[in-house]
DSSP file (Angstrom, degrees, kcal/mol; ACC not computed):
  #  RESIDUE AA STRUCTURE BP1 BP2  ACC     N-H-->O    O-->H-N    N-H-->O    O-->H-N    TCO  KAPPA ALPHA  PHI   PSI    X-CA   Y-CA   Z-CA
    1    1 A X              0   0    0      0, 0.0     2,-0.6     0, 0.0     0, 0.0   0.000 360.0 360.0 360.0-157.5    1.7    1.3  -47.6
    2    2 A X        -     0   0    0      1,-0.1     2,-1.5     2,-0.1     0, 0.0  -0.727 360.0-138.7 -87.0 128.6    3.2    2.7  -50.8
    3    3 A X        +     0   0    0     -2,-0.6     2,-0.4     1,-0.0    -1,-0.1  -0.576  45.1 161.7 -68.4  71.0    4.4    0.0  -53.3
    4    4 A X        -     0   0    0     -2,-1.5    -2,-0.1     1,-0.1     5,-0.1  -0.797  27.6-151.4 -97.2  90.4    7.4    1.9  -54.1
    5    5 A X        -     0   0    0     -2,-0.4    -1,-0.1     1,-0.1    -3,-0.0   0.588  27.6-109.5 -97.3-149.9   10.2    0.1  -55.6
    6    6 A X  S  > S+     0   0    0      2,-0.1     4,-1.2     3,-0.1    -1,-0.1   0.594 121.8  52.8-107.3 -29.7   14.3    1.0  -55.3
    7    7 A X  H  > S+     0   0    0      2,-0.2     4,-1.0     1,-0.1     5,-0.1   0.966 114.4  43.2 -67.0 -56.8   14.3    2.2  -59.2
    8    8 A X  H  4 S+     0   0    0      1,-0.3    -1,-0.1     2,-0.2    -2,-0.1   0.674 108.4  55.3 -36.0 -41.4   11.3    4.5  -58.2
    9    9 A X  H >> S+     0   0    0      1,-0.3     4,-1.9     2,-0.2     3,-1.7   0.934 111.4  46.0 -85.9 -42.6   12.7    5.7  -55.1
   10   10 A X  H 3X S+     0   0    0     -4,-1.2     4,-1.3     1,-0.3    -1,-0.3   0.622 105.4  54.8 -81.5  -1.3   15.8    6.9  -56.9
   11   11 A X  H 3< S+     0   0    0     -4,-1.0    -1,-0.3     2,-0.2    -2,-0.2   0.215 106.2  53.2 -94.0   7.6   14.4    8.5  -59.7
   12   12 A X  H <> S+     0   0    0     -3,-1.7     4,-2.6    -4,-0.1     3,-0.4   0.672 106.7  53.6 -45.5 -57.1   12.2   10.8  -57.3
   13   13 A X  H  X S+     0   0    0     -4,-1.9     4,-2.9     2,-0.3     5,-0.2   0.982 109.1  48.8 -77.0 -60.6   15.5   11.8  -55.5
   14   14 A X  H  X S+     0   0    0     -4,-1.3     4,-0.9     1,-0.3    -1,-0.3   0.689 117.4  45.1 -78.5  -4.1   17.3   13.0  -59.2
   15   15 A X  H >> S+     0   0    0     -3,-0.4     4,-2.2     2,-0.2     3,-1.0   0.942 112.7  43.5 -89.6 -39.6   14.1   14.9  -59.9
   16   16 A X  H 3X>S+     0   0    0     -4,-2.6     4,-2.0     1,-0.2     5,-0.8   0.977 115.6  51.6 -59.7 -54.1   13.8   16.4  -56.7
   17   17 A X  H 3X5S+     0   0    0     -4,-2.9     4,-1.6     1,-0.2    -1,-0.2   0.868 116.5  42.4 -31.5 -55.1   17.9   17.0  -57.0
   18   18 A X  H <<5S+     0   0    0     -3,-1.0    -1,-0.2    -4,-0.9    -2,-0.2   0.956 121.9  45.9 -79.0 -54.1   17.2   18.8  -60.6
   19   19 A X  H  <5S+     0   0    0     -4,-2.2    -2,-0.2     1,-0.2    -1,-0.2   0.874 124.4  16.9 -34.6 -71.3   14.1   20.6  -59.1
   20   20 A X  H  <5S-     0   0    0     -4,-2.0     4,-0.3     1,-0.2    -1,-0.2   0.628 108.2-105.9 -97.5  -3.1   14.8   22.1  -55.9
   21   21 A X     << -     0   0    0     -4,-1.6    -1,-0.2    -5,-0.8    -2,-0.1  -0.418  16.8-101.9 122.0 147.1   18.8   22.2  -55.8
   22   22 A X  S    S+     0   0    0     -2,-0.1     4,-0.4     2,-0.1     3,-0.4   0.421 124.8  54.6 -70.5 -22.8   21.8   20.6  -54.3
   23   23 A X  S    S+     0   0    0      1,-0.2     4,-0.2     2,-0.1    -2,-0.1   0.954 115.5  31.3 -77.0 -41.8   21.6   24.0  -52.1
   24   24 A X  S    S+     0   0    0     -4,-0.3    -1,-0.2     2,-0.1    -2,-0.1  -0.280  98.9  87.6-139.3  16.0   18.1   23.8  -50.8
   25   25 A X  S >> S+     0   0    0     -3,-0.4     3,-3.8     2,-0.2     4,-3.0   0.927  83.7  57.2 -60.5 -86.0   17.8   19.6  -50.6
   26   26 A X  H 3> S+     0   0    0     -4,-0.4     4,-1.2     1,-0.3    -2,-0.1   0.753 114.2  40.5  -4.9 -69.2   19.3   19.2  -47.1
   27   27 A X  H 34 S+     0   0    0      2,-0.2     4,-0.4    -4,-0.2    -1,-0.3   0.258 113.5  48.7 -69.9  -5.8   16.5   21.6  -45.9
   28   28 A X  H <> S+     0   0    0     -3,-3.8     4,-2.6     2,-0.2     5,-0.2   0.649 115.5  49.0-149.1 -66.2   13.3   20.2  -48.1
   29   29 A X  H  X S+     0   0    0     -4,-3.0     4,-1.6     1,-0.2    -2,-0.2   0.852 114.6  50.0 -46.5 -32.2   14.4   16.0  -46.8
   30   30 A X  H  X S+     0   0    0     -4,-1.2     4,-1.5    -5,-0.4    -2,-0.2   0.937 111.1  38.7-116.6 -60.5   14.4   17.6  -43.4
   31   31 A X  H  > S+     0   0    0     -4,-0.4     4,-1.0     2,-0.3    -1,-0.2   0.753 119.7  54.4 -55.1 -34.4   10.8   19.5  -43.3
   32   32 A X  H >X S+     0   0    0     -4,-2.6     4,-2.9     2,-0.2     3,-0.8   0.965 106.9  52.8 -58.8 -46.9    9.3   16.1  -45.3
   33   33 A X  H 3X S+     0   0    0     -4,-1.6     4,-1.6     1,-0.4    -2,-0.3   0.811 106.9  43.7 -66.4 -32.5   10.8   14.5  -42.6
   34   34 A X  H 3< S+     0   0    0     -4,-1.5    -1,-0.4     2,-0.3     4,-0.3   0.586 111.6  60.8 -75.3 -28.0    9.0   16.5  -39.9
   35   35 A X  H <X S+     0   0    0     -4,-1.0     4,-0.7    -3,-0.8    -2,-0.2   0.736 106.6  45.1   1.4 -65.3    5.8   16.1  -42.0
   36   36 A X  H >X S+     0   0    0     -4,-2.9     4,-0.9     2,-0.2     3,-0.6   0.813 108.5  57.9 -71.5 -39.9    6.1   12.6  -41.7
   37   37 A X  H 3< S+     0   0    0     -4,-1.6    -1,-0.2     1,-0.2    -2,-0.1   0.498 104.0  42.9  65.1-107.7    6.6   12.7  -38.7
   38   38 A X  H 3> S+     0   0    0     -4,-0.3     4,-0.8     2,-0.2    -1,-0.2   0.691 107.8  64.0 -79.6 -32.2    3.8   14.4  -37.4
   39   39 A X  H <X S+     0   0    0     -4,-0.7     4,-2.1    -3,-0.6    -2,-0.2   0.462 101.9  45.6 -37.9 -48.3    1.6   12.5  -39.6
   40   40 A X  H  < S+     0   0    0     -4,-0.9     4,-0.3     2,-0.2    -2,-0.2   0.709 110.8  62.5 -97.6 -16.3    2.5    8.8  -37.8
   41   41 A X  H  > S+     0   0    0     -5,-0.2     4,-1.6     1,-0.1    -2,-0.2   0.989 106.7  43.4 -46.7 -69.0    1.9   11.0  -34.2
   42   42 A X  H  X S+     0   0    0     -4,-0.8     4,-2.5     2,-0.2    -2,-0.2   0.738 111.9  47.3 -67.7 -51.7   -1.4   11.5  -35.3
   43   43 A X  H >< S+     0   0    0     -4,-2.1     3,-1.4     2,-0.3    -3,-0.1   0.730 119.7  55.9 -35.9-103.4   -2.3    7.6  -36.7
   44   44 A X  H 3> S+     0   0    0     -4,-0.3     4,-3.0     1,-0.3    -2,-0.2   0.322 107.6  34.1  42.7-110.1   -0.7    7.1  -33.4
   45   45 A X  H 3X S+     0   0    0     -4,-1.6     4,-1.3     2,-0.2     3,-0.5   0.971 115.8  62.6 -68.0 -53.0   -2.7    9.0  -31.3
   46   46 A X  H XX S+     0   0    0     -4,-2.5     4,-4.9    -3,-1.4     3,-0.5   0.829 110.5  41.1   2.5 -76.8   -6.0    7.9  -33.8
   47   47 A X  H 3> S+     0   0    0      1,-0.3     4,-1.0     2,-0.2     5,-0.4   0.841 109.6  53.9 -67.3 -34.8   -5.7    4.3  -32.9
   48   48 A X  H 3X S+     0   0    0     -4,-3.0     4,-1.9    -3,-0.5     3,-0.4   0.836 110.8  48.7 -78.0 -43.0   -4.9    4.7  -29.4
   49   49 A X  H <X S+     0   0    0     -4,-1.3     4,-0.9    -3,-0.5    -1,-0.2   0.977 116.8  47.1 -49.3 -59.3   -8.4    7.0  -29.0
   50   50 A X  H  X S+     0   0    0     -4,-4.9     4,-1.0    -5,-0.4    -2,-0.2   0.747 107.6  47.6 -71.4 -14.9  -10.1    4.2  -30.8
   51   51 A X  H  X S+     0   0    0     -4,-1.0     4,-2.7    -3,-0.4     5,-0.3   0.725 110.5  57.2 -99.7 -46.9   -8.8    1.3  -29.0
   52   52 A X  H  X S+     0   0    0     -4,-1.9     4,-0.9    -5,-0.4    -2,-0.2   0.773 113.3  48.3 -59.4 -11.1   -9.7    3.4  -25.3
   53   53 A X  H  X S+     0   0    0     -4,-0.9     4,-2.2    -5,-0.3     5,-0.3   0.910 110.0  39.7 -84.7 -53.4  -12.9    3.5  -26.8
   54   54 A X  H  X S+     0   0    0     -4,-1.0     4,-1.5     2,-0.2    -2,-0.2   0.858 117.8  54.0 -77.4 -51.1  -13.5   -0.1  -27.9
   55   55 A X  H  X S+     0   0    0     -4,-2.7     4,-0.9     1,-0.2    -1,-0.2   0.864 116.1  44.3 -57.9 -42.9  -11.6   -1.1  -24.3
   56   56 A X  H  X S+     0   0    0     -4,-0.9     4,-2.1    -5,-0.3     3,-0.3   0.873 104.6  54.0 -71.8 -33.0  -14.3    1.2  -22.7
   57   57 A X  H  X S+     0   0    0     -4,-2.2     4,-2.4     1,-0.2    -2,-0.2   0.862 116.4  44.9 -64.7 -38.6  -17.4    0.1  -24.6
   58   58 A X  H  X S+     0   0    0     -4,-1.5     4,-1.8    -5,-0.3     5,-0.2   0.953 105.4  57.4 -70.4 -28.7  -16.3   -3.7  -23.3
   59   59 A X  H  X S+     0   0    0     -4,-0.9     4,-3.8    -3,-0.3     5,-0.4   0.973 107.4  51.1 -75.6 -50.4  -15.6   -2.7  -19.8
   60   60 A X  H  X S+     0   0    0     -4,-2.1     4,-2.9     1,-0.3    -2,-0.2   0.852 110.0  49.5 -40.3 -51.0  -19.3   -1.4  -19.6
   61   61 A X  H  X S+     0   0    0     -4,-2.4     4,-1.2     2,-0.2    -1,-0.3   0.872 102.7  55.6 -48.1 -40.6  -20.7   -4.4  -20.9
   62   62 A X  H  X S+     0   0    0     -4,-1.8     4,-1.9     2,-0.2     5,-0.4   0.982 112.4  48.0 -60.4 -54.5  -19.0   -6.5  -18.7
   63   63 A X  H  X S+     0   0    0     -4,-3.8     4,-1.4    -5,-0.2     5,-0.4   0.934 105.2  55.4 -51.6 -45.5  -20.5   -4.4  -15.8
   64   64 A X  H  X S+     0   0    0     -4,-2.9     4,-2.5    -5,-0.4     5,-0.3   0.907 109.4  46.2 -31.7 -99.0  -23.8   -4.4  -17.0
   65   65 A X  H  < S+     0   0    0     -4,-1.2     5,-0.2     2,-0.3    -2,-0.2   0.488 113.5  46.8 -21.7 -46.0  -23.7   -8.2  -17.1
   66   66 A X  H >X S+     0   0    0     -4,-1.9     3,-3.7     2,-0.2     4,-3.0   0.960 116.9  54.5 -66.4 -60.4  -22.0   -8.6  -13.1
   67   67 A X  H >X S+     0   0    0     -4,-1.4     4,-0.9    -5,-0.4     3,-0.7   0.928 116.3  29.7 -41.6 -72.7  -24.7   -6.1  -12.4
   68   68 A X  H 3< S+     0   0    0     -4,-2.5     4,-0.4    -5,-0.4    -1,-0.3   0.604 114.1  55.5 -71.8   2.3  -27.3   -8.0  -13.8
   69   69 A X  H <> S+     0   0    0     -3,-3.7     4,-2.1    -5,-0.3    -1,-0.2   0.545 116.4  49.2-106.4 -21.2  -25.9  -11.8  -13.0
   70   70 A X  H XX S+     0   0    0     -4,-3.0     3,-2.8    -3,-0.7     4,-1.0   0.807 113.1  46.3 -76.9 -86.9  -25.9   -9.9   -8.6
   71   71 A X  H >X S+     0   0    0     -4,-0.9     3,-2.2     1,-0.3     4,-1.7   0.793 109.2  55.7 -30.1 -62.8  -29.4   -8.6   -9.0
   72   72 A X  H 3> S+     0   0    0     -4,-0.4     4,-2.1    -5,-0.3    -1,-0.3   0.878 110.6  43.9 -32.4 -46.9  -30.4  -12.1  -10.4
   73   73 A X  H <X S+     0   0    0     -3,-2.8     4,-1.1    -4,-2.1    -1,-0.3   0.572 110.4  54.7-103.3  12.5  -29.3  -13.8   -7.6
   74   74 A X  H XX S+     0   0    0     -3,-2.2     4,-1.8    -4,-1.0     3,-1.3   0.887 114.3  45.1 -64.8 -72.3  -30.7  -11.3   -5.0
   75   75 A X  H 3X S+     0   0    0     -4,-1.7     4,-0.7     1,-0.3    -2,-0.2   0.568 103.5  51.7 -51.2 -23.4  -33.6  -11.8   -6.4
   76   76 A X  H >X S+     0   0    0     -4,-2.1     4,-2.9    -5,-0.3     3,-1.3   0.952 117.0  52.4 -63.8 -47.9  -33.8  -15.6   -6.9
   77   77 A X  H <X>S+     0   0    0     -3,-1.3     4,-2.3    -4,-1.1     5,-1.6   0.894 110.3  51.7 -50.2 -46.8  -32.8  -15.3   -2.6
   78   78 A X  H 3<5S+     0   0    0     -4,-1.8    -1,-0.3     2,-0.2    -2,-0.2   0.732 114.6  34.8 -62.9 -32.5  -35.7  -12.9   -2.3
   79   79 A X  H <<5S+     0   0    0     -3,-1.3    -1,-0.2    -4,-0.7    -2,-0.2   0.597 122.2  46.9-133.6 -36.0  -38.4  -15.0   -3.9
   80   80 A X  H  <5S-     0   0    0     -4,-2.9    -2,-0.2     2,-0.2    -3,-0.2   0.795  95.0-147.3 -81.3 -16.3  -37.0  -18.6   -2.5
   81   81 A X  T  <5 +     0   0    0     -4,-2.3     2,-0.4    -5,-0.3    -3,-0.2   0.748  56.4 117.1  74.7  29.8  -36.7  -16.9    0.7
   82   82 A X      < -     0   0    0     -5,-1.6    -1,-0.3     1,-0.1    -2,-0.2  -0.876  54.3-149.9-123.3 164.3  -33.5  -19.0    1.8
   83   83 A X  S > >S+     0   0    0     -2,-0.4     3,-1.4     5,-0.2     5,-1.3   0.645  84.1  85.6 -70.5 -42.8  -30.1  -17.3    2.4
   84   84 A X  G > 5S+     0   0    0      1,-0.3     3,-2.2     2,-0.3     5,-0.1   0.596  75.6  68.4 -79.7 -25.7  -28.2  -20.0    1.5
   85   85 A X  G 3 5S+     0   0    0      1,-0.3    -1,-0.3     2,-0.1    -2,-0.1   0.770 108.1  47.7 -59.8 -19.2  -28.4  -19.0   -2.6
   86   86 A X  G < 5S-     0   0    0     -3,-1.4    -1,-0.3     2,-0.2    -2,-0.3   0.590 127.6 -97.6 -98.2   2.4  -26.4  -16.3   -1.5
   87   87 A X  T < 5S+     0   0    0     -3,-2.2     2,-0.8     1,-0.3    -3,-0.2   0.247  78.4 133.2 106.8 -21.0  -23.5  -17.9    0.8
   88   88 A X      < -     0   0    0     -5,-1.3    -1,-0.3     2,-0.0    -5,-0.2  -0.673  40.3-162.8 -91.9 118.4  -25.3  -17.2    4.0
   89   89 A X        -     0   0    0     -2,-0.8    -3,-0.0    -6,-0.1     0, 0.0  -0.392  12.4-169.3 -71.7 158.3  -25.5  -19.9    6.5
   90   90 A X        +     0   0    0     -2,-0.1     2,-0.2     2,-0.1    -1,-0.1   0.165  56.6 119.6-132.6  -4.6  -28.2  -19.5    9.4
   91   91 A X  S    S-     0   0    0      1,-0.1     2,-0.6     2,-0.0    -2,-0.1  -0.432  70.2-121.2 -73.2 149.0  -26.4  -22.4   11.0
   92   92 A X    >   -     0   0    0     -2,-0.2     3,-4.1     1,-0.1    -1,-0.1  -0.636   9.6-142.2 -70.3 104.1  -24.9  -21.5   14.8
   93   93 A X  T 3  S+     0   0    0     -2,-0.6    -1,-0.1     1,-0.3    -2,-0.0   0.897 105.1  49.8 -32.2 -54.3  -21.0  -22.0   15.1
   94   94 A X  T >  S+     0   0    0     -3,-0.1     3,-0.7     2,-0.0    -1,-0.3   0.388  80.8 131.3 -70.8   1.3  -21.7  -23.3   18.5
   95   95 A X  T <   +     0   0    0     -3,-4.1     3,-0.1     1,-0.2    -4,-0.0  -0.353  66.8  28.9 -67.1 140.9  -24.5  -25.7   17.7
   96   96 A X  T 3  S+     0   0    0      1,-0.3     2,-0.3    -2,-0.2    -1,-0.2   0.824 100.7 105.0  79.5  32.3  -24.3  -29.5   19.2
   97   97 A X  S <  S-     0   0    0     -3,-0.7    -1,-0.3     2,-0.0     2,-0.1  -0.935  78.1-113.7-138.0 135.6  -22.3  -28.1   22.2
   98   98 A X        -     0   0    0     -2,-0.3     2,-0.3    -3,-0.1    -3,-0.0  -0.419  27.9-153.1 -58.5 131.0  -23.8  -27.5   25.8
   99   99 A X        -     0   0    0     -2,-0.1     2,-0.4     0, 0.0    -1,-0.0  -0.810  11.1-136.3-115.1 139.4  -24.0  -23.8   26.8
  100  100 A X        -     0   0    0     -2,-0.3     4,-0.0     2,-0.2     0, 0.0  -0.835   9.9-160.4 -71.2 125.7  -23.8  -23.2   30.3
  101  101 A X  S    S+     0   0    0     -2,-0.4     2,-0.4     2,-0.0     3,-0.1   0.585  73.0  88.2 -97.6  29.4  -26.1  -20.7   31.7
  102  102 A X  S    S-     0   0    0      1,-0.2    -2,-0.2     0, 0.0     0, 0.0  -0.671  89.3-116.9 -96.0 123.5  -24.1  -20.1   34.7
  103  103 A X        -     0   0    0     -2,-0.4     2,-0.3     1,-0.1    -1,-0.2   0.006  22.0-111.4 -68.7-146.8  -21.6  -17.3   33.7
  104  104 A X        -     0   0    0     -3,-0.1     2,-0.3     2,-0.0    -1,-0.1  -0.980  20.8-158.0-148.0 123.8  -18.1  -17.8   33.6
  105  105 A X        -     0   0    0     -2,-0.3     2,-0.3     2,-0.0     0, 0.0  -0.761  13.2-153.6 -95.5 139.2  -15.9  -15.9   36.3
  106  106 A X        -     0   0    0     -2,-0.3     2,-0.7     2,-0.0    -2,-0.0  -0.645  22.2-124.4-100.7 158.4  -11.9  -15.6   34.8
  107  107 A X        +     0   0    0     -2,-0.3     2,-0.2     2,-0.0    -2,-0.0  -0.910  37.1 174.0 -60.6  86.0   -9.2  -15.3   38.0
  108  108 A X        -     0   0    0     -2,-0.7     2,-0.6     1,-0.0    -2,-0.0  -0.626  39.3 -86.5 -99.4 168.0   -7.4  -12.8   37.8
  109  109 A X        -     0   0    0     -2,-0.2    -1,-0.0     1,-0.1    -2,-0.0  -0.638  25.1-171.1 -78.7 114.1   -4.7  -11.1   40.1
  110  110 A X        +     0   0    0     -2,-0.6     2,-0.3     2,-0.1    -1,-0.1   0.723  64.0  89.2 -81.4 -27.9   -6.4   -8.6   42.6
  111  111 A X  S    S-     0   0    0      1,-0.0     3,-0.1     3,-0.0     2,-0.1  -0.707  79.0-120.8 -67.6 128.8   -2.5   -7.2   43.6
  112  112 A X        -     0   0    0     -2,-0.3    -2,-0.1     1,-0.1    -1,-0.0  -0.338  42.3 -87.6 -59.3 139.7   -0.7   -4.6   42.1
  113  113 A X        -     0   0    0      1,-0.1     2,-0.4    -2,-0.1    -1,-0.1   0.061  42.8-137.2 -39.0 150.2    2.7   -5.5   40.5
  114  114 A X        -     0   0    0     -3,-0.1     2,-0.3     2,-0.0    -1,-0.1  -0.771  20.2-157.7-113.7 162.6    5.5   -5.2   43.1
  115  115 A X        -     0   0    0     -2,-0.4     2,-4.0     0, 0.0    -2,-0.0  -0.837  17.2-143.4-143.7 104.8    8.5   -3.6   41.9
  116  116 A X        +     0   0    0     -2,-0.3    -2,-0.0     1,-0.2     0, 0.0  -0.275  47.2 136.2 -91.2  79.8   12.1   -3.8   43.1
  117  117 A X        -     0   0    0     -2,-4.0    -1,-0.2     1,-0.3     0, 0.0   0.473  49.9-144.5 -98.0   4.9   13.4   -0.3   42.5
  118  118 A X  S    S+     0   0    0      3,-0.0    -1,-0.3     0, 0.0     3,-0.1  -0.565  75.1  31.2  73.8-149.3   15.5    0.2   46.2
  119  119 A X  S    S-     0   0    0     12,-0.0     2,-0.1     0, 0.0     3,-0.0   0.293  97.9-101.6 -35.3 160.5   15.0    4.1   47.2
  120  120 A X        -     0   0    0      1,-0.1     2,-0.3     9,-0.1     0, 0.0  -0.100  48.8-104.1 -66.1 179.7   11.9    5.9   46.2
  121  121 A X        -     0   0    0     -2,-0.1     2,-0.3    -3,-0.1    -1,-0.1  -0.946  35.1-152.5-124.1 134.1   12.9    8.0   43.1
  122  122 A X        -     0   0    0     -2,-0.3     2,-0.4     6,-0.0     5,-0.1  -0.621  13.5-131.6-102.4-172.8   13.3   11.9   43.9
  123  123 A X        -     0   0    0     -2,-0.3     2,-0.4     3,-0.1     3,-0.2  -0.895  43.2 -86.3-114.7 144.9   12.8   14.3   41.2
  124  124 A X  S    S+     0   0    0     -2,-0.4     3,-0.1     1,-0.2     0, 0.0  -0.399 110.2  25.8 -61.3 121.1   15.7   17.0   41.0
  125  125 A X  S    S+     0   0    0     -2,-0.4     2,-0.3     1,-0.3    -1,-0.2   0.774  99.2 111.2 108.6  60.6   15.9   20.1   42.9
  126  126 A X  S    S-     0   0    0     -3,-0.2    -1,-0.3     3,-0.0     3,-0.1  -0.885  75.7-111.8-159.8 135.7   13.5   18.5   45.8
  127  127 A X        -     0   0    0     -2,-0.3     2,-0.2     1,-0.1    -4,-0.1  -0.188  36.2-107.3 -84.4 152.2   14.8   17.7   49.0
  128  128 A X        -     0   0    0      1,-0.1     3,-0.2    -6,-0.1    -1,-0.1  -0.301  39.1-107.5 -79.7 129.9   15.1   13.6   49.9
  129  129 A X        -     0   0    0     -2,-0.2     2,-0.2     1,-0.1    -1,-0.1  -0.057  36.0 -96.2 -60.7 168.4   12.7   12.5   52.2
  130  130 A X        -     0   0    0      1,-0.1    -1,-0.1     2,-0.0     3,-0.1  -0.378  51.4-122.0 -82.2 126.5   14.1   11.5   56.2
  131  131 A X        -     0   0    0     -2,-0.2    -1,-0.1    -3,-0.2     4,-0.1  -0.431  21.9-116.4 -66.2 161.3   14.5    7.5   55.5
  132  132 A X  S    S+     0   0    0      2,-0.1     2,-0.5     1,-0.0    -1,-0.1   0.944  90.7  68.7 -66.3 -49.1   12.0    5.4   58.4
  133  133 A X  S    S-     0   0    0     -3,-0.1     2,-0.4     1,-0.0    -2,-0.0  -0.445  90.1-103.4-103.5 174.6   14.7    3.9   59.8
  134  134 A X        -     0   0    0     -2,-0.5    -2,-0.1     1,-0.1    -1,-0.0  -0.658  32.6-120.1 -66.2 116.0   17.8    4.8   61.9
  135  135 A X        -     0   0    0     -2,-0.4     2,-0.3     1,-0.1    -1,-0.1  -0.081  39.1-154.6 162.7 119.5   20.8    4.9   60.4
  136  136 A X        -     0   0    0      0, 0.0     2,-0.1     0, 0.0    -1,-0.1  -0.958  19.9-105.8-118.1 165.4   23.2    2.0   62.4
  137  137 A X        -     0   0    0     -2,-0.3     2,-0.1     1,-0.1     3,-0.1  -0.513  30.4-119.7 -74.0 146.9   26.8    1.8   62.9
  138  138 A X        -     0   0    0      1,-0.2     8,-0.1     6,-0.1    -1,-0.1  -0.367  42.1 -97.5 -76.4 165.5   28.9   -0.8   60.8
  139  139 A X    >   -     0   0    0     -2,-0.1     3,-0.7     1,-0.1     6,-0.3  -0.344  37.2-111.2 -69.0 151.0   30.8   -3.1   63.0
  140  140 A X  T 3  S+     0   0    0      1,-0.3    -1,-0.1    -3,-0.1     5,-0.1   0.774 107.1  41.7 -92.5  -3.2   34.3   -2.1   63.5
  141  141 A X  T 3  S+     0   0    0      3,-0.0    -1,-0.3     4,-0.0    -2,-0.0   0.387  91.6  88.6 -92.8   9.6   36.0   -4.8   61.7
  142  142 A X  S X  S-     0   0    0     -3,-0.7     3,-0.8     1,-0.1    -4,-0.1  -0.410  83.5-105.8 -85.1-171.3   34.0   -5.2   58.8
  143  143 A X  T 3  S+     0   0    0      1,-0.3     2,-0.1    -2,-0.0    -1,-0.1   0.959 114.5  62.0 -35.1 -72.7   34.7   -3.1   55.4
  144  144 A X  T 3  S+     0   0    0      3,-0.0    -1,-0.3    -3,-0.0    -6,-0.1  -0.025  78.1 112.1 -83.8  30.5   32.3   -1.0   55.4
  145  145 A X  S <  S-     0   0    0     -3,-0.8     2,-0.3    -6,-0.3    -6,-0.1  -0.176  86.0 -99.7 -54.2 150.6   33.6    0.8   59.0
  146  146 A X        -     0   0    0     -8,-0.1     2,-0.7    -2,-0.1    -1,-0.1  -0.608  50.2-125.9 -81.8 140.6   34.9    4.3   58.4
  147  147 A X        -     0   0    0     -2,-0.3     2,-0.4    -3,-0.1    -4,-0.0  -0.900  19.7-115.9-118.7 112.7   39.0    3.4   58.4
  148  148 A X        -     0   0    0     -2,-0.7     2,-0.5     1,-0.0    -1,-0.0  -0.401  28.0-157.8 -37.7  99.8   41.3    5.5   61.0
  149  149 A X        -     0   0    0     -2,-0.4     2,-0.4     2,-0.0    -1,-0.0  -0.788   2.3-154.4-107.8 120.9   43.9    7.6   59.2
  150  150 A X        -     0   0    0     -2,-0.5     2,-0.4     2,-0.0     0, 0.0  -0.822   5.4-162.7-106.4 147.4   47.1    8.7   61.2
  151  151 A X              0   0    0     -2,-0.4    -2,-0.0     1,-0.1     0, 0.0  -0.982 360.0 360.0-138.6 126.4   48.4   11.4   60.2
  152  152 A X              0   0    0     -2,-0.4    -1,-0.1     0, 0.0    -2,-0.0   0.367 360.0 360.0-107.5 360.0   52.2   12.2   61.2
């Protein structure tokens, strides 16, 4: 940068002081400073352009190069005629095991699930169907007998 020393710096300041003013300083540091600024934005942004540049020019090469190292080895597959340069096996997962040729029937269950839900379910505002059987009387000592209320 600038080889500016501490003698240097301060004999700049007392001419600028003599020059522009004690009045009109403040305002003169302040616009350099926004100068400068603006100035290291722009390096800034420079190197960052050039370095997206230089990052792109490399990523392209590299692609080139995958590109051309895939083609290579299509083509060495194409010309040996084997698979195998490329990862592809031609061998059978099932080779060295007896295949039936009889198919193969599973068992399964030919009845529908049974389900123990008690009454049929009615949908509301429809009247409940007449149950199949007959209604019988409880025995007259058990519980659930209708219980004889005297009334005085």
């Amino acid at each position: 940068m600038l080889d500016i020393s501490w003698s240097e710096l301060l004999g700049i300041i007392v001419v600028a002081l003599v020059v522009v003013g004690p009045k009109d300083l403040p305002r003169l540091m302040r616009s350099a400073g926004q100068w400068a600024g603006r100035a290291r934005a722009m390096a800034d942004q420079f190197r960052r352009s050039f370095d997206d540049m230089a990052r792109q020019a490399e990523l392209d090469e590299l692609r080139a190069e995958v590109t051309k190292l895939q083609n290579d080895a299509i083509n060495s597959a194409i010309i040996d005629g084997s698979n195998e340069s490329l990862g592809i096996t031609t061998e059978s997962p099932l080779a060295g095991t007896a295949i039936s040729s009889a198919p193969v029937i599973e068992e399964v269950g030919a009845a529908p699930p049974k389900f123990d839900i008690g009454e049929a379910y009615v949908p509301p505002g429809e009247p409940a169907p007449a149950s199949s059987q007959p209604e019988t009387p409880a025995p007259a000592g058990s519980a659930d007998a209708p219980k004889e209320t005297v009334s005085s």
